[in-house]
N, C-alpha and C positions, 0 to 999 in steps of 0.2 A: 780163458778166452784164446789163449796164445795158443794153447796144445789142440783148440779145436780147428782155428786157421791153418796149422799145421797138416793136422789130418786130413782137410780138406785137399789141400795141396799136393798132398800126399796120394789120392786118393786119385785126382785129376789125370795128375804123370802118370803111373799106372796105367791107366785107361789111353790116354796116350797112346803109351808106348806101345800098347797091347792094340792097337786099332789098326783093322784091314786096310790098305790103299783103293780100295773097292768102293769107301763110303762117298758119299754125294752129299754135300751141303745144303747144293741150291735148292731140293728136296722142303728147308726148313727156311730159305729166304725167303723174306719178304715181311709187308706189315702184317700184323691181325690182332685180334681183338679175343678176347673171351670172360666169364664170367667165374668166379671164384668163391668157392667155399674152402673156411678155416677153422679151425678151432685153438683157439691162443691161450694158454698159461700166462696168466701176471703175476710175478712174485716181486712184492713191496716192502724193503729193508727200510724200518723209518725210526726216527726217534723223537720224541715229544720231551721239550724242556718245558719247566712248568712252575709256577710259583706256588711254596709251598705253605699252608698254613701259618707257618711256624717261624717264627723270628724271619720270616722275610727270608729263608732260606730255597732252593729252588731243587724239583726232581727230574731227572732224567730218565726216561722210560725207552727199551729199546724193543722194538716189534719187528718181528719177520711175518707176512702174509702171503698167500696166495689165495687166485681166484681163476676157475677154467670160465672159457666165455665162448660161448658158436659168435661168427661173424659171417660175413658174407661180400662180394664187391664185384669190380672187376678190374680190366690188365688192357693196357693197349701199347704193343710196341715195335720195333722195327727190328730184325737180324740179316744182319751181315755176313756175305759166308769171307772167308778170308782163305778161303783154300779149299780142298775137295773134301778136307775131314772137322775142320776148322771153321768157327765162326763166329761172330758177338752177338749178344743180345742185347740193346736197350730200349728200355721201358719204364711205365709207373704203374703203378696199382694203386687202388684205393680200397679200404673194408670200410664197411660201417658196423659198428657193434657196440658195444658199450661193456666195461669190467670197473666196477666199484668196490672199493675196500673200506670198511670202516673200522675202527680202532683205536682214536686217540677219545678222553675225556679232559675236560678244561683243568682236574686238579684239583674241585674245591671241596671233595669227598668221595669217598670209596664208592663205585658205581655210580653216584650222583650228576657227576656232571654231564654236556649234551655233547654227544659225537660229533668226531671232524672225519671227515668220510672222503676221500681223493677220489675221481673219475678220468680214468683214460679214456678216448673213444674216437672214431673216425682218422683211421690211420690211412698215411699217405706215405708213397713208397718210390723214391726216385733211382733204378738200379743198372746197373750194368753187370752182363751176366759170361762169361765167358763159355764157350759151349763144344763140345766133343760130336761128332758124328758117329755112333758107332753100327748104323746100317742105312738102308735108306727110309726107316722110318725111325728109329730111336736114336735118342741123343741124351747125354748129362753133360751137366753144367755145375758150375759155381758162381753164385751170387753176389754183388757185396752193394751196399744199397744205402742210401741217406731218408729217413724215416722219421716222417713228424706226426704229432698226434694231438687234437685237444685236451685240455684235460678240465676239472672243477672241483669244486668244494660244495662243502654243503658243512652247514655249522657258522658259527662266528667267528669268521678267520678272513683273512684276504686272499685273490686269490693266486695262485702260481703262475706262470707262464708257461708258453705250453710248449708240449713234448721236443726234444729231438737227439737221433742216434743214430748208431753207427747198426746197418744189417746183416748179418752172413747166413748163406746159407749155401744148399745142395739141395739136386734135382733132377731128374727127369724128364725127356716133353716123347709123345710120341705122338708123328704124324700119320696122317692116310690119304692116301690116293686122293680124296675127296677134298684136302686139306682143314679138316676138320684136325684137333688134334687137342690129348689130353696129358696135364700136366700135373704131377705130383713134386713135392718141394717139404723140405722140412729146415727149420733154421732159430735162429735169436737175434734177437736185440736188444742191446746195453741204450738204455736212454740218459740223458743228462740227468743232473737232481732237479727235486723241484722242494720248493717251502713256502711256507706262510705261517703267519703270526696271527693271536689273535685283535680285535677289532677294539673290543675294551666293553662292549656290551656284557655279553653273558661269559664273554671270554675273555681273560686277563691282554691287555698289550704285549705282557713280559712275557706270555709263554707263545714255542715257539715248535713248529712244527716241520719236519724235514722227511722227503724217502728217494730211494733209489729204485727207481721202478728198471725191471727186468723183464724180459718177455719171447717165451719159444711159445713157437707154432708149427704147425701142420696145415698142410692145403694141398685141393685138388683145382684143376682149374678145366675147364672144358671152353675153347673156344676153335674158330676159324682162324687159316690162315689166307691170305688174298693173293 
């Protein structure tokens, strides 16, 4: 994560240093709004403790998953030029989508038992975006974003509490005369952990279920500016 921050950073200066005196901000000030399509990667590092048949002894099972998922939302936010090449972006977004993973079994036989299945879904996105001018209609930026999500279960387990992380990303917006303007963006987010146990029905109390849910995306965004 650190080497990708880095990059970014890296990548920003650059551009920077290399930008004409020529560029116009206010080009890209003001609020607006627009509509967003993504397509997100969830990879879920999880491990299932579990009470084992046998003298009361207990197993640990450890899972890597991924799952690709189309989502879709939108973005409403305000930028601020802060100088003639220079500007911030802040905003939120919302997706609506849904990415389920299932994987864990209760323990009380080989394939036998009933799945415990985690649901991410309806991501919310609070960001501030630092932004380059580099003509009077293109611009990149750097993202960095506070990101919550619901999540569920399914199975006999309790359920988690729901998502939240830390987001980075990199981007693009490009404006038009008309202020119409289109936005491409590629990025990740590290979310907290989440677990659950199960209930004591069909699932033991003692076994105990955890993941590190992880998540890059892609998005295009098409909206107005005002």
């Amino acid at each position: 994560m650190n080497k990708l921050k880095i990059m970014l950073c890296a990548v920003f200066t650059l551009l920077l240093v290399n930008t004409t005196a020529t560029a116009d901000s206010s080009n890209f000030a003001g609020p607006y709004l627009g509509i967003t399509g993504s397509g997100y990667g969830l990879q879920l590092d999880g491990e299932a403790t579990q009470e084992s048949d046998t003298l009361g002894a207990t197993e640990v099972d450890n899972v890597s998953l991924g799952q690709v998922a189309p989502v879709s939302g939108i973005e409403v936010g305000y930028a601020i030029p802060l100088g003639s090449a220079l500007l911030v972006d802040i905003g939120a977004s919302y997706l609506s989508g849904e990415a389920k993973l299932s994987h864990f079994t209760d323990g009380t036989g080989e394939g036998s038992g009933p799945n415990v299945s985690f649901k991410v879904d309806d991501l919310v996105t609070y960001y501030i975006a630092p932004s380059l001018v580099l003509s009077d209609t293109s611009s990149v930026y750097v993202k960095v974003g506070l990101t919550e999500g619901d999540t569920g279960v399914s199975g006999d387990v309790t359920t988690p509490g729901n998502l939240s992380g830390t987001t980075w990303a990199i981007g693009t917006r490009t404006v038009l005369d008309s202020g119409i303007f289109i936005r491409t963006e590629a990025g990740y987010t590290d979310f907290n952990g989440i677990s659950a146990h199960g209930k004591g029905t069909t699932i033991s109390a003692t076994n105990s279920y955890s993941a590190e849910p992880t998540l890059a995306f892609g998005a295009v965004s098409l909206g107005f500016r005002f």
